[in-house]
C-alpha positions in Angstrom: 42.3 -112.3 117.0 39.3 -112.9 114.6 38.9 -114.4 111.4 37.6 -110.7 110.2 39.7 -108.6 108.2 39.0 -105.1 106.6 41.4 -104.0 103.8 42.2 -100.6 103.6 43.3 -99.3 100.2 46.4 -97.1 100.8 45.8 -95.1 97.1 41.9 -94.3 98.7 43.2 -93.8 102.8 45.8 -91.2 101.1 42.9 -89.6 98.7 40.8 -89.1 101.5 43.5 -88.0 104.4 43.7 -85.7 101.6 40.3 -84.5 101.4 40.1 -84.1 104.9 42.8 -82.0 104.9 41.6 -79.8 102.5 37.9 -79.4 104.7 40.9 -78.4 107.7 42.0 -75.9 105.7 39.0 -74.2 104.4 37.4 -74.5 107.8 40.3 -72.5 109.7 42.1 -69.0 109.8 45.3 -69.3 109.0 47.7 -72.4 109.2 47.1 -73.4 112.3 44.5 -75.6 114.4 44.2 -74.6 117.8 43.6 -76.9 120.5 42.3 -76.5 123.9 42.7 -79.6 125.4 46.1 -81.6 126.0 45.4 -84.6 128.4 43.3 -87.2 127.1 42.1 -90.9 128.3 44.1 -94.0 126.5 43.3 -97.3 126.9 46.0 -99.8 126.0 46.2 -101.3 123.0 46.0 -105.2 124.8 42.1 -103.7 125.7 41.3 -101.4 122.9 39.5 -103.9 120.8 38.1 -105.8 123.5 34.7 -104.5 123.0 33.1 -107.5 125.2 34.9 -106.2 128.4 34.9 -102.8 130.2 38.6 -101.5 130.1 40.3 -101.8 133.3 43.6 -100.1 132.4 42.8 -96.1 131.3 46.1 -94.3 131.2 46.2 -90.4 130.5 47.8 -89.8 127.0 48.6 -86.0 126.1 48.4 -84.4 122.7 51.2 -82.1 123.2 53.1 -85.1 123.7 51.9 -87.1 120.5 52.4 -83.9 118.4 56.1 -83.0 119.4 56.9 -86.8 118.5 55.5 -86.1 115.2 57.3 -82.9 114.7 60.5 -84.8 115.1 59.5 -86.9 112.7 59.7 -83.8 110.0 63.8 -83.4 111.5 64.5 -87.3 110.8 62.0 -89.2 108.2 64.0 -92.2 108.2 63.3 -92.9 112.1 59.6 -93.4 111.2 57.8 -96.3 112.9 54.6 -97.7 113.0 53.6 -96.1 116.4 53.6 -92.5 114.7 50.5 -93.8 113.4 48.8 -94.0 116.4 50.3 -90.1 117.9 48.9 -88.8 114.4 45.5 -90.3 115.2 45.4 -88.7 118.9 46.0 -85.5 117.1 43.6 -86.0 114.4 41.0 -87.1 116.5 41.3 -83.6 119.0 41.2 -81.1 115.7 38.2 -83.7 114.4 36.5 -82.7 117.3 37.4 -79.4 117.2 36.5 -78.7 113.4 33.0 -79.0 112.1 
């Protein structure tokens, strides 16, 4: 762990999941984002940010997976976690590629 930290401002990370949102919206047909692709490459988070070494450890991580974990979430908000960060971010990053 470094010295470096970058603070996020939660009232400016909400304003802009917002926006983003919003782009989604306008840049789709209907409700709905479709995806193409389920199985993606994962590294682990013990080499994620070890930029100064090649990963070693590439699991297969798959979106259909990440997004029924956060539709469950919707059934039972109080059994949010941390780690429903990081299966919103899988998603995100599939319809970010997906959107222009």
């Amino acid at each position: 762990m470094t010295e470096w930290q970058l603070h996020v401002s939660l009232t400016e990370l909400r304003r802009t999941i917002d926006l983003l949102m919003d782009h989604v919206a306008a840049a789709t047909d209907g409700d709905t984002v479709d995806l193409d692709q389920d199985y993606f490459w994962s590294i682990g988070e013990d080499e994620l940010y070890e930029v100064y070494n090649t990963p070693s450890d590439l699991t297969l991580g798959q979106l259909s997976w990440s997004w029924g974990h956060l539709t469950d979430l919707l059934s039972d908000p109080d059994g949010a976690i941390g780690y429903h960060l990081v299966w919103l971010s899988e998603v995100l990053r599939a319809i970010g590629h997906k959107i222009p």
